[in-house]
C-alpha positions in Angstrom: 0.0 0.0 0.0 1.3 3.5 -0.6 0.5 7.1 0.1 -0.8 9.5 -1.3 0.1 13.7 -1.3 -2.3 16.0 -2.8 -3.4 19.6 -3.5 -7.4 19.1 -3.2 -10.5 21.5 -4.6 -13.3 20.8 -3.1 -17.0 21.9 -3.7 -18.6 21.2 -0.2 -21.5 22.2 1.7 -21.4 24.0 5.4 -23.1 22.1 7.6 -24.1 25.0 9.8 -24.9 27.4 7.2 -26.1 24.8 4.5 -23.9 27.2 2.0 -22.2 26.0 -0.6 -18.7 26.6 -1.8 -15.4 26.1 -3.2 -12.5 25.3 -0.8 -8.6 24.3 -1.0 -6.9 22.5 1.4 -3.4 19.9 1.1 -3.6 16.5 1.8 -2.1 13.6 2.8 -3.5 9.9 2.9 -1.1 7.4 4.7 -1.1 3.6 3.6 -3.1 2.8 6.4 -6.0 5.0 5.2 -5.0 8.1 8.0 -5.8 11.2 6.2 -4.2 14.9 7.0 -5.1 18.1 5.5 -4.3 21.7 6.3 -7.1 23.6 7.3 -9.8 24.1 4.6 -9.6 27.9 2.8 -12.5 29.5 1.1 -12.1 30.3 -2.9 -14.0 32.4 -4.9 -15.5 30.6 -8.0 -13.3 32.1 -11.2 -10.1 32.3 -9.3 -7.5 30.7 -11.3 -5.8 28.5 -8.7 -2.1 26.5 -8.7 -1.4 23.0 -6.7 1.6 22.1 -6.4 3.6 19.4 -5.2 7.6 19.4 -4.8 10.1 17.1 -3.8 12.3 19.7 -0.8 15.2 17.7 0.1 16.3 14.3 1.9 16.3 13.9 5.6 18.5 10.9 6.6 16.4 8.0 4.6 13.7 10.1 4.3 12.3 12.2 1.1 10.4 15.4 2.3 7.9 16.6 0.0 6.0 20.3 0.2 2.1 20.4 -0.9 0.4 23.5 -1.3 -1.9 25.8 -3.1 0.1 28.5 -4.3 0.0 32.2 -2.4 -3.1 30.2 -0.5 -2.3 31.0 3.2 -2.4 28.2 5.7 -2.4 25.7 2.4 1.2 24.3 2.5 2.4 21.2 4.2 5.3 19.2 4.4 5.3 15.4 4.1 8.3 13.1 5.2 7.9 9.3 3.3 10.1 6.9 3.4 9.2 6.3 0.1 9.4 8.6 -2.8 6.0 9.9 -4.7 6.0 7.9 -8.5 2.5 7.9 -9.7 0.8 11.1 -10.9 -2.9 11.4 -11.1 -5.2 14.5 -12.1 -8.2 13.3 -10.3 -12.0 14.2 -9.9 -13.4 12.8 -6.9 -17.2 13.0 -5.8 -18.4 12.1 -2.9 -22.2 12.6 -0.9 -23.8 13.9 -3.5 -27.6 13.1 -2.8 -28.7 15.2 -5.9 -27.7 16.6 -9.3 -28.4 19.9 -7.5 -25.6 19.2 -5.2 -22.9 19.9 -7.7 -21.8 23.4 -8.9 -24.3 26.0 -10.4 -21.9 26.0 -13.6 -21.3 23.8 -16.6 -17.8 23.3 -16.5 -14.7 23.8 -14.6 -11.6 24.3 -16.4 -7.8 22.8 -15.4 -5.4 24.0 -17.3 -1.5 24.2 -17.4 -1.2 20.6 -15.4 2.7 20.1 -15.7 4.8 18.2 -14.4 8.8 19.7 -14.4 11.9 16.7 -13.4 15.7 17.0 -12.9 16.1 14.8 -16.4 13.7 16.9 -18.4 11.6 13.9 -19.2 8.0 14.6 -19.9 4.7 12.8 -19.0 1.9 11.2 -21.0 -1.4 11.7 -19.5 -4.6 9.0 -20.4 -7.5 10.5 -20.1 -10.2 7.9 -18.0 -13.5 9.2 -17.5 -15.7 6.3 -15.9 -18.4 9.1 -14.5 -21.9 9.6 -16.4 -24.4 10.4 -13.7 -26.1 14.0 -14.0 -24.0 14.8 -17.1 -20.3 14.6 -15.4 -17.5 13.9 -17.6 -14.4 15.6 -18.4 -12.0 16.1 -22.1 -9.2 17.5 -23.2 -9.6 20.9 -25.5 -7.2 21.2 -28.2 -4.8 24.0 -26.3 -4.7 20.7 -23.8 -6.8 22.0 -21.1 -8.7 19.1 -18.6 -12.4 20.1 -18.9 -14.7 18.5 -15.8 -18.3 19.2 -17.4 -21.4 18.8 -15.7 
């Protein structure tokens, strides 16, 4: 089992206020299923927002990575593994949604620029798997290369 770092958008619903919005927060998910996050920030639909994970150094045996959301205080974390991070994934996960209503009041959100930079210069392929269909979901790739989630 391994774990997993990552820069999360989320589209949540206050419990209190029953309001519904866009958040960031890092994350990370250890092989035994703990999960960590930084605390949750509030971002206004339209802005254009950066994840971004980096390998920082070694520590001993240990490879320390940073996640964050880019000039998104209270966003970045540092994560020690003993491990290093391998597998890339541009993911869109949805969870408790008891509605069609429940997801954004847009068509589409837009991820663009998803890059990954290496010491060697070597480049990644991305394939595109799209196994969501309920209310409408589904994402493609425009021709400028841009990951669109539609809905």
């Amino acid at each position: 089992k391994n774990s997993i770092i990552q820069p999360v958008l989320q589209w949540t619903t206050d419990e209190k206020t029953g309001e519904r919005s866009w958040s960031v927060a890092s994350y990370v998910v250890t092989s035994t299923r703990q999960a960590k996050h930084t605390p949750f920030v509030q971002v206004k639909p339209g802005l254009e927002i950066t994840g971004l994970i980096k390998f920082e150094k070694m520590e001993g045996p240990l490879f320390v990575y940073s996640v964050e959301f880019v000039n998104i205080a209270k966003t970045k974390m540092l994560v020690r593994s003993s491990k290093p991070f391998e597998l890339l994934f541009h993911t869109l996960e949805i969870y408790d949604i008891g509605s069609c209503s429940d997801l954004p009041d847009t068509n589409k959100t837009d991820f663009f620029n998803v890059e990954v930079k290496t010491k060697n210069g070597s480049t990644v392929q991305w394939t595109p798997k799209d196994e969501t269909n309920a209310c409408g979901l589904g994402c493609a790739q425009d021709s400028q290369g841009r990951l669109i989630v539609f809905y």
